[in-house]
Structures are given as structure tokens and as C-alpha cells.
VEXDREN-2710 file (C-alpha; in Angstrom, 1 decimal):
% VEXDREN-2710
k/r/px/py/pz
1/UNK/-67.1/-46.2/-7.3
2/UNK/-63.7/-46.5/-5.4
3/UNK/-63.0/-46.3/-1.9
4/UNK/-60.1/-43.8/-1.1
5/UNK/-58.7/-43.9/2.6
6/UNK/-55.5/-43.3/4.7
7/UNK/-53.6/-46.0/6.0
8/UNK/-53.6/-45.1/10.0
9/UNK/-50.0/-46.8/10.5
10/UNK/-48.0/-44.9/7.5
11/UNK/-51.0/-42.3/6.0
12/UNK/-50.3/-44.1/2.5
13/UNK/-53.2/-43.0/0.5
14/UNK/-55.3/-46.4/-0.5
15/UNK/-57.6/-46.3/-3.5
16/UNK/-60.2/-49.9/-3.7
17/UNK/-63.3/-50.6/-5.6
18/UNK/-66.4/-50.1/-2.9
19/UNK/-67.3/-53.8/-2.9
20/UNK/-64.5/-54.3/-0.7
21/UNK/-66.2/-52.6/1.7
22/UNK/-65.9/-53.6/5.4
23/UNK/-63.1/-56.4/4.5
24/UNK/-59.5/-56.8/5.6
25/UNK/-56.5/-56.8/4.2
26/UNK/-52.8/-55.7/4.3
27/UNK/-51.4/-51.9/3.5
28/UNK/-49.7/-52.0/0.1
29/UNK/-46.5/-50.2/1.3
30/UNK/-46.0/-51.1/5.5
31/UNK/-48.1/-54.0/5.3
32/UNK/-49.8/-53.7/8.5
33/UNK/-53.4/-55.4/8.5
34/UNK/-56.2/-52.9/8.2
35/UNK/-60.0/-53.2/7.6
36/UNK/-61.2/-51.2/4.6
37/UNK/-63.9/-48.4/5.8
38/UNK/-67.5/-49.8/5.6
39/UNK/-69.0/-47.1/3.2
40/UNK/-73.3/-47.4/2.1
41/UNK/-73.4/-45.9/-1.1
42/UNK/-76.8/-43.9/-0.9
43/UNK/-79.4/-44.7/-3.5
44/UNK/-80.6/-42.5/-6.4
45/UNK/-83.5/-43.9/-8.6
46/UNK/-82.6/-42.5/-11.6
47/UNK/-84.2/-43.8/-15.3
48/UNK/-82.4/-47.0/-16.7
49/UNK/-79.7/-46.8/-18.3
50/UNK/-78.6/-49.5/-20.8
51/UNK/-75.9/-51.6/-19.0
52/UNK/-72.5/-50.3/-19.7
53/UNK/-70.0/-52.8/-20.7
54/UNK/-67.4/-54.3/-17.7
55/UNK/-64.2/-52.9/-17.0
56/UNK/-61.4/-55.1/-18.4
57/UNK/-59.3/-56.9/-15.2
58/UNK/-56.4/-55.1/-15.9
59/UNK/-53.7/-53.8/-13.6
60/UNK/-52.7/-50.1/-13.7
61/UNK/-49.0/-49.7/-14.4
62/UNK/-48.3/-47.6/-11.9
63/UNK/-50.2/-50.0/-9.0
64/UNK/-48.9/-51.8/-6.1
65/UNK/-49.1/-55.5/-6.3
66/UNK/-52.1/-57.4/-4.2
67/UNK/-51.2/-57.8/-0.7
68/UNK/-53.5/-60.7/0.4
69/UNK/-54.5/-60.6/4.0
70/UNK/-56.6/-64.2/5.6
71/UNK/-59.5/-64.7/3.3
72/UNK/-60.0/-61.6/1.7
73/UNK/-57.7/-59.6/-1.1
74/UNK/-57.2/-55.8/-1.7
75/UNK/-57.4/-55.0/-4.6
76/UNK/-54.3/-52.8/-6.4
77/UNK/-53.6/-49.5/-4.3
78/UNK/-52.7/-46.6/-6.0
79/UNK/-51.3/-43.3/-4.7
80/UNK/-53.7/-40.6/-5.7
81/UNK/-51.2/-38.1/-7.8
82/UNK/-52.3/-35.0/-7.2
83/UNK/-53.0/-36.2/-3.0
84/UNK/-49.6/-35.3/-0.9
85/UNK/-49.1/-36.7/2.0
86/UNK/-49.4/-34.6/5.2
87/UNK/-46.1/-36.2/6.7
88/UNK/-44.3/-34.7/2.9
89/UNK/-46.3/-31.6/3.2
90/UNK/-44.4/-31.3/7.1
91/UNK/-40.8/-32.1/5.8
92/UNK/-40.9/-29.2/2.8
93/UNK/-42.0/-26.7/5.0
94/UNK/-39.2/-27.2/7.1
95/UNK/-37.3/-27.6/4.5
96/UNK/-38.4/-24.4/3.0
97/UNK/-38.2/-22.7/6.5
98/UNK/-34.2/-23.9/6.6
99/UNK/-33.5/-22.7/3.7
100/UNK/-35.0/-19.0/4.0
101/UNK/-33.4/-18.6/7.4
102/UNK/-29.8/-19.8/6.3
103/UNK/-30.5/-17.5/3.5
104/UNK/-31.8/-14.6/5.9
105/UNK/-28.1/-15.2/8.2
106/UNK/-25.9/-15.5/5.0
107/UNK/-26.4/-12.0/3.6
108/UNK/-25.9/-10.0/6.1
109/UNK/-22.7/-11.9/6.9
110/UNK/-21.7/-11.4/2.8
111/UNK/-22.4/-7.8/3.1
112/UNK/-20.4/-7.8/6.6
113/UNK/-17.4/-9.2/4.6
114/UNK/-17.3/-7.1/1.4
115/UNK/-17.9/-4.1/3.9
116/UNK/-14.7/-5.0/5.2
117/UNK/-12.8/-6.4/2.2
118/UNK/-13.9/-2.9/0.7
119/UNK/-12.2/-0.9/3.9
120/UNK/-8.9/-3.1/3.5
121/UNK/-8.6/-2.4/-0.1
122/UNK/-9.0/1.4/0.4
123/UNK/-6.5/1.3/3.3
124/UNK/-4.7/-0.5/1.4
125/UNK/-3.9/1.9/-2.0
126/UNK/-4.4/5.1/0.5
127/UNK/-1.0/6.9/0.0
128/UNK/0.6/7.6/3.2
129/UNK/0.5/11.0/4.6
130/UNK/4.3/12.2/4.7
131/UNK/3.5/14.8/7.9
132/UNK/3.9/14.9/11.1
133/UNK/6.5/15.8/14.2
134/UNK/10.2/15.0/14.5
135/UNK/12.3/15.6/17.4
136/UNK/15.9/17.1/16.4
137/UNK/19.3/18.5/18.4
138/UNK/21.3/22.1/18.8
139/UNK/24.8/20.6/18.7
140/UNK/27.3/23.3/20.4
141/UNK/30.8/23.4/19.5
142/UNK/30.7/20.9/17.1
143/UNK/32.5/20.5/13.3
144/UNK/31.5/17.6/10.7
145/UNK/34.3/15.4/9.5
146/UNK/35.7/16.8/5.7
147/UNK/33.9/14.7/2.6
148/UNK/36.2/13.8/0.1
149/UNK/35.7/13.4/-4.0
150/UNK/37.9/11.9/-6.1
151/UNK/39.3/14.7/-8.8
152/UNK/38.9/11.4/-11.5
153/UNK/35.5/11.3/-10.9
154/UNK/34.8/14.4/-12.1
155/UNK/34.8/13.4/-15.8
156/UNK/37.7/16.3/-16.5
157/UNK/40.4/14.6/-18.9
158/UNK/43.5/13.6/-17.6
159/UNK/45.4/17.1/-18.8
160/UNK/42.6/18.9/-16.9
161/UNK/43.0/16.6/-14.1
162/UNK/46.8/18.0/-13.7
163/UNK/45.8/21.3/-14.0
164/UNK/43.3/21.0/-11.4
165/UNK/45.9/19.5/-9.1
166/UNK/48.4/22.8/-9.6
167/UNK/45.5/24.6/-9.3
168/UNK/44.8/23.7/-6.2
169/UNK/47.9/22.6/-4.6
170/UNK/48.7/25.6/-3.4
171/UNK/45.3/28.0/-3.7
172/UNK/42.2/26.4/-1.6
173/UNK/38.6/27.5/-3.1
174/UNK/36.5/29.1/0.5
175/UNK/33.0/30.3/-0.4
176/UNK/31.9/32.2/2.5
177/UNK/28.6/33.7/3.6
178/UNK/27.1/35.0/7.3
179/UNK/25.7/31.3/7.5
180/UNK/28.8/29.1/6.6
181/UNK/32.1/28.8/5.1
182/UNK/32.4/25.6/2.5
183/UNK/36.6/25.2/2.0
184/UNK/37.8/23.1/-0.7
185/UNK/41.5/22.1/-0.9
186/UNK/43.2/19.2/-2.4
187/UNK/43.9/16.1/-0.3
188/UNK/46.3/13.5/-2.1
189/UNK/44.1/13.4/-6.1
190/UNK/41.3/14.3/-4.0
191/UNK/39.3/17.9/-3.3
192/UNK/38.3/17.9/0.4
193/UNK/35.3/19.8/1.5
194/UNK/35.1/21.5/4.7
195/UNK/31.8/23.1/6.1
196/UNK/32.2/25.5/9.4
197/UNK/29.2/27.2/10.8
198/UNK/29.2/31.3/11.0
199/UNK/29.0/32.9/13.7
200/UNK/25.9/33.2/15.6
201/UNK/24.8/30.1/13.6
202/UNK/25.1/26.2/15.2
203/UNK/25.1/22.8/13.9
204/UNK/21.4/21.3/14.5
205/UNK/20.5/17.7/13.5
206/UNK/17.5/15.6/13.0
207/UNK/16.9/11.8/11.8
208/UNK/14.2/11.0/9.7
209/UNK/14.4/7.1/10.3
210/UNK/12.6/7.6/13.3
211/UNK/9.5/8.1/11.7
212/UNK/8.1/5.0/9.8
213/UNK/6.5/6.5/7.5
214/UNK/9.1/8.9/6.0
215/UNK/11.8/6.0/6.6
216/UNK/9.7/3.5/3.8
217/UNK/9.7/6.4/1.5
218/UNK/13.5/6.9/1.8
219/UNK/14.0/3.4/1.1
220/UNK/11.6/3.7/-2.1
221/UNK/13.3/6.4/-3.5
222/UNK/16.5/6.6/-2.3
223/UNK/18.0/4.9/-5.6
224/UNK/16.4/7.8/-8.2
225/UNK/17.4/10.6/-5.6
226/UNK/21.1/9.7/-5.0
227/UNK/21.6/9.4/-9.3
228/UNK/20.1/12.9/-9.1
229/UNK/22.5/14.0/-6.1
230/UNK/25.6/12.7/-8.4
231/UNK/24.6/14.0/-11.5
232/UNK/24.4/17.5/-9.9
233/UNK/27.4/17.8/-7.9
234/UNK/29.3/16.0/-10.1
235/UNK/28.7/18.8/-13.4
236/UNK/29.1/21.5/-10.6
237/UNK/32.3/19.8/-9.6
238/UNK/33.7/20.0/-12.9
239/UNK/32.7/23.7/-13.9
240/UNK/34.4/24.7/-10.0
241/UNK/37.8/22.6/-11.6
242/UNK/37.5/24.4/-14.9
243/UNK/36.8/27.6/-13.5
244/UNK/40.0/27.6/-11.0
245/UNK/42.1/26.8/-14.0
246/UNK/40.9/29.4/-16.3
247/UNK/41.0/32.2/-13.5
248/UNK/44.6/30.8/-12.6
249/UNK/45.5/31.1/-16.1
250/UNK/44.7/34.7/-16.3
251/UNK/41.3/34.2/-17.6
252/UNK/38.7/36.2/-16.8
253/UNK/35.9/33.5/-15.2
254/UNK/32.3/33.5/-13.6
255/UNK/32.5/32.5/-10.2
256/UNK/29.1/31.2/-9.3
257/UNK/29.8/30.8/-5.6
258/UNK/26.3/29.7/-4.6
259/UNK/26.1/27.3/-7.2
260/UNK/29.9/25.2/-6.6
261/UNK/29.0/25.6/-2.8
262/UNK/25.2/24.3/-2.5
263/UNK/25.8/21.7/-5.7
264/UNK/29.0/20.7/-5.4
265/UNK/30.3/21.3/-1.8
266/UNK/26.6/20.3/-0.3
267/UNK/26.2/17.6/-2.8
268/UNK/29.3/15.4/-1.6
269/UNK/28.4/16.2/2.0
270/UNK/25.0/14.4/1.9
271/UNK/23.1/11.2/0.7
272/UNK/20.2/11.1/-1.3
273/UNK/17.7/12.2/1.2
274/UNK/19.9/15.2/2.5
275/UNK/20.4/16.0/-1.0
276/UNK/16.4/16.0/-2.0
277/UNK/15.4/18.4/1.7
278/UNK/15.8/22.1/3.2
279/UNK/14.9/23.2/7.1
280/UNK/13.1/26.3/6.8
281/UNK/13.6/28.5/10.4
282/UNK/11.8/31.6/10.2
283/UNK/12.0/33.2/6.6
284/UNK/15.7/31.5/6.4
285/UNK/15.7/28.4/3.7
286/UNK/18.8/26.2/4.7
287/UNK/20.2/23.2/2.4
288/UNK/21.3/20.0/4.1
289/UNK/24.6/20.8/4.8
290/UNK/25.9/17.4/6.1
291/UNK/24.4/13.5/6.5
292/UNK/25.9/10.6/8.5
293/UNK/25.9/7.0/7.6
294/UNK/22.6/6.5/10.0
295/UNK/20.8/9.0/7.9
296/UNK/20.9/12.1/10.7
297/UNK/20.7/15.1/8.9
298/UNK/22.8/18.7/9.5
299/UNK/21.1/21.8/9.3
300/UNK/23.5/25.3/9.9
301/UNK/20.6/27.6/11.9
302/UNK/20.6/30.7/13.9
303/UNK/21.3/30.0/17.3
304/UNK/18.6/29.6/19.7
305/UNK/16.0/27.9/17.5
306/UNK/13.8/25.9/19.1
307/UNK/11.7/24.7/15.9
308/UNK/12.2/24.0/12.3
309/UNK/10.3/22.9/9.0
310/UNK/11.6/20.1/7.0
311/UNK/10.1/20.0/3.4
312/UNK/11.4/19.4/-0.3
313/UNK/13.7/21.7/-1.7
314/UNK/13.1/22.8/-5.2
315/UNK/15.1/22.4/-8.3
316/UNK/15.3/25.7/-11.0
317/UNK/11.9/26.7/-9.8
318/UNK/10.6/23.3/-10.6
319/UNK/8.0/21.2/-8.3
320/UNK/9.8/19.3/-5.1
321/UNK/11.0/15.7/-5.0
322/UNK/9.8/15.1/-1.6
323/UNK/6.1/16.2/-1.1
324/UNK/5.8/16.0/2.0
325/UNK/6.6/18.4/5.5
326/UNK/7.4/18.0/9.1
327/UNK/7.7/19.8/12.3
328/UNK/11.0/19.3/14.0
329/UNK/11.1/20.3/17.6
330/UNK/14.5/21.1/19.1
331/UNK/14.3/20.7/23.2
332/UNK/17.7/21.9/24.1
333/UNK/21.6/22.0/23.3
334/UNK/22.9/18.7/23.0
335/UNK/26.3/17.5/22.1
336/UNK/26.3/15.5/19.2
337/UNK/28.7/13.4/17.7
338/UNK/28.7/13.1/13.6
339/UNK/29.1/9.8/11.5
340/UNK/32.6/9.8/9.9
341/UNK/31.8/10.8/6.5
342/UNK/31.1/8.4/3.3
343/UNK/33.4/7.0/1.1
344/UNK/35.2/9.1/-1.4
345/UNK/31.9/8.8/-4.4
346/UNK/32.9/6.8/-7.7
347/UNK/31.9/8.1/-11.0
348/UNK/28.3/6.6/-11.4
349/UNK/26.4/9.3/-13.0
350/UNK/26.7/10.8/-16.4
351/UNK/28.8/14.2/-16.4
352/UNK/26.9/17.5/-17.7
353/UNK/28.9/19.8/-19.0
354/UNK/26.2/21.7/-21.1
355/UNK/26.5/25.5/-20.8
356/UNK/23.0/26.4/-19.8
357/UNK/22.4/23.5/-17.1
358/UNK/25.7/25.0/-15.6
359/UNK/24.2/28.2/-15.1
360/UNK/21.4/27.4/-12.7
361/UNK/20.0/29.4/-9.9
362/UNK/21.4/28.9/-6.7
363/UNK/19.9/26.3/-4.6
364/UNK/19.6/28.7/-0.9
365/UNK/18.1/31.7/-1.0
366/UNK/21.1/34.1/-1.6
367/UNK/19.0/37.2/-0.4
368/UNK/19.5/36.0/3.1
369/UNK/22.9/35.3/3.2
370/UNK/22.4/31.5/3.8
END
């Protein structure tokens, strides 16, 4: 039989052979002095047996050398395998109990975070919403400075170019309607174009810059608008130049009023956000008829208006290059001073001088004398 026991300084499990019984000795593993527990094994008769054969003295290899301690030895100690300690047993539970509640605060804390990550990203590719309230001005008395376009820029050959000038030297172009009068004379090798509100109609003004919004989407596509501006008014510009020659030449000619006004006249008088809108007061439909350098926009309306709509126009009946629509609130007459017009426009857009793309549809609604 062995004699299995706890050390009482370190609780190092102690195995000895039972004839050590009630002797001293030293722990294997703190070496504190310690007196082996005085066990009586109880007697059995039991028949003889034949005498089994003694256990070779042989050290186990996974023993702890002797420790000797006065007189007496202990024997080799081993550490029962399959006998944890209760000090070991302590440390994995808390251990164990670390470990789940680090787990229990970390997912909730992940799920906090991809929540969020998850709201940003959404935020983040939601288009903004191109709506909303603008304030605007009734200007009283007032006239916009002349825009001026270079007759070279108007892909016409240099023949046509003198013909245009003769044409004109003498015999301005006025397109007139109970809205506005657009006036185009030459100036130098230049056509100026002159815009005069009717009567009973005033100058009213609005700039979109103010809102945020609408200003970053400007800025985004204000470089694909203003090549469609120029494109436009510059193939209306030529088929007004061609037309005055041919009707000055005794040839019987077109005269698509609406059209050279609203593409060519409106064109040169505006950027590419003036060019792209319309203010809609009432059931009138009114083009941007002027646009400073700081972006404020023209509008001829009735007098008196107090509110307006400004949303996309539309192109020959085609979907709108702005999508979006906002309420301009006009509180009262004010005086307002326009921008000096831009710069005579260079040549930078292809001319069109195809037949059927000259023959569009007027761009304000003709029906109500706009």
C-alpha cells in the first residue's frame, strides 16, 4: 500500500509506501519538514497466498528526488496525475470567469460599433435631397448689362462672317413678346444682346449658392452643363446669322423667334446653372434670363409675385438636367445691382449645324407669351 497526503505548507500531493508511517521528512517541492500521517492498515485474514515476488528498487521517471530529513528518508513523491490541486482548480475558474465576462463586455461593444459603422456608411452614399427654401428679390427699375459673343465664334466662315456684319450693321434683330424684348445688334465683330422686361413684368433674382446643398451640385456639374449651354447657343447663333443674311438677300427664311431668343440670346446671358433652370410663377414657365459672376440668377415675372418654383427645365420634351425643386420666397421690392456680364465666350464647343437639331421646340412655353 502507499500513503497519499497533502503537504499543509504548499498542498503538493505526496505519495509514500505505508511503512513510512508516522516518520519525518522534508516536502519534495517547498521542502518544509512534515511528519508522514500515522495510518493502521486494518487486518483481513484472508487464505495464504503464495508470496509474491519484491518490487524491484527502482525510481519512477517522473519522481522527485529523496529529500532526506534528520534520521529518516521519504521515499520518491509523485504527483498523482489525474489529482489537481485545489489552489489550480481556484486560478482556472477565475481564469475562466475573466475570460467569459471580457467576452460578455466585448460583443455588445462590437455590435455597438458596426451599428454605427453601418449608419455612417448609409449616410454616407445617401444622395442628397436637392429641395428646400430659397429667399430671392423683386428688383424695380432695373436693366442687366448687354452679353456680348464674338461673331467668330460662331463657326460661320469668314465670307459668312462679313455678311453677318452688313447684315447687321445697320438692321438690329428684336424678338419681342408680353414678357420681354431680347435685342441683338452688332457691337465692333461682336452681336450684343440686350434683355428688357415688358411691361407689367420686373426683374426678380435669386442665388442658389446660399444653399449648400444645391451649391456642391453646381460645382459637380457645372463643367458638363456649361458644354451643353455652348453647344446650344452657339448652333442657334449661327442659324440666327444665316437666317438674317438669307432674308436680307431676298430669301424667303424661317424665323424661329422663340428658338434664336431662348437658345441663343438666353444662352449667352447665363452660365451653366442659369442655362440648365426655369422659375415657374403661377402656370407661367420663365427661362433664366440673366446670371452674374456670383451665380445670382434673373428671372422676368409678373409684378407682384411674392413666390416662385425653381426646377429643371426640359430639353425637346426630354427628362431634366437638374432633378431637383425649390421654393423661392420673395419678401419685398429690393433694388438690386447686377454683376457686369461675362466675358465675350470663345469657341469651345463643337458647332451643329444639322437641319433637324435646328428645328427644335422652343424652350418657354410660347402659349403664354413668355
Amino acid at each position: 500500500m502507499a500513503i497519499e497526503f497533502n503537504c499543509p505548507y504548499c498542498t503538493a500531493a505526496i505519495r509514500v509506501p505505508d511503512e513510512f508511517s508516522g516518520k519525518r521528512g522534508s516536502c519534495p517541492k517547498c521542502a518544509t519538514k512534515l511528519l508522514v500521517p500515522d495510518v493502521v492498515p486494518k487486518v483481513i485474514e484472508t487464505p495464504a497466498t503464495p508470496a509474491t515476488p519484491a518490487l524491484p528498487a527502482t525510481i519512477p521517471e517522473n519522481s522527485v528526488p529523496v529529500v532526506t530529513g534528520g534520521s529518516e528518508a521519504i521515499p520518491p513523491l509523485v504527483t498523482p496525475a489525474a489529482t489537481p490541486s485545489v489552489a489550480r482548480s481556484l486560478q482556472k475558474k477565475r481564469r475562466r470567469g475573466k475570460s467569459q465576462q471580457l467576452v460578455g463586455l466585448l460583443i455588445p461593444a462590437l455590435c455597438f460599433f458596426a451599428f454605427m459603422g453601418a449608419l455612417g456608411l448609409i449616410f454616407f452614399l445617401r444622395t442628397p435631397e436637392l429641395k428646400g427654401t430659397l429667399t430671392g428679390n423683386a428688383a424695380v427699375n432695373m436693366h442687366v448689362p448687354k452679353a456680348t459673343v464674338s461673331i467668330a465664334d460662331l463657326g460661320l466662315t469668314e465670307q459668312e462672317q462679313e455678311q453677318v456684319r452688313l447684315a447687321f450693321r445697320d438692321r438690329p434683330e428684336s424678338y419681342l413678346s408680353e414678357q420681354m424684348t431680347c435685342r441683338v445688334e452688332l457691337s465692333g465683330t461682336s452681336l450684343a444682346i440686350d434683355i428688357e422686361a415688358g411691361k407689367g413684368f420686373s426683374w426678380y433674382t435669386v442665388n442658389p449658392t446660399t444653399d449648400v446643398v444645391l451649391a456642391n451640385w453646381i460645382r459637380q456639374n457645372t463643367k458638363s452643363l456649361d458644354a451643353m449651354r455652348l453647344k446650344r447657343a452657339t448652333a442657334a447663333g449661327s442659324d440666327l446669322c444665316r437666317d438674317k443674311v438669307a432674308r436680307g438677300e431676298g430669301t424667303t427664311a424661317h424665323i424661329e423667334a422663340a428658338h434664336f431668343r431662348d437658345d441663343f440670346g438666353l444662352g449667352f446671358h447665363v452660365q451653366a446653372f442659369g442655362f440648365a433652370v426655369e422659375a415657374v410663377a403661377g402656370k407661367r414657365r420663365s427661362l433664366c434670363a440673366h446670371e452674374d459672376n456670383n451665380g445670382t440668377l434673373y428671372f422676368v415675372l409678373p409684378n407682384g409675385v411674392s413666390e416662385f418654383t425653381l426646377r429643371g427645365r426640359n430639353f425637346d420634351g426630354g427628362a431634366s438636367v437638374f432633378p431637383g425643386e425649390y421654393r423661392v420666397l420673395v419678401p419685398g421690392g429690393t433694388e438690386v445691382t447686377p454683376e457686369p456680364p461675362v466675358a465675350p465666350v470663345e469657341a469651345e464647343a463643337e458647332t451643329d449645324t444639322d437641319e433637324e437639331t435646328m428645328s427644335d421646340e422652343p424652350m418657354s412655353a410660347p402659349t403664354d407669351k413668355g
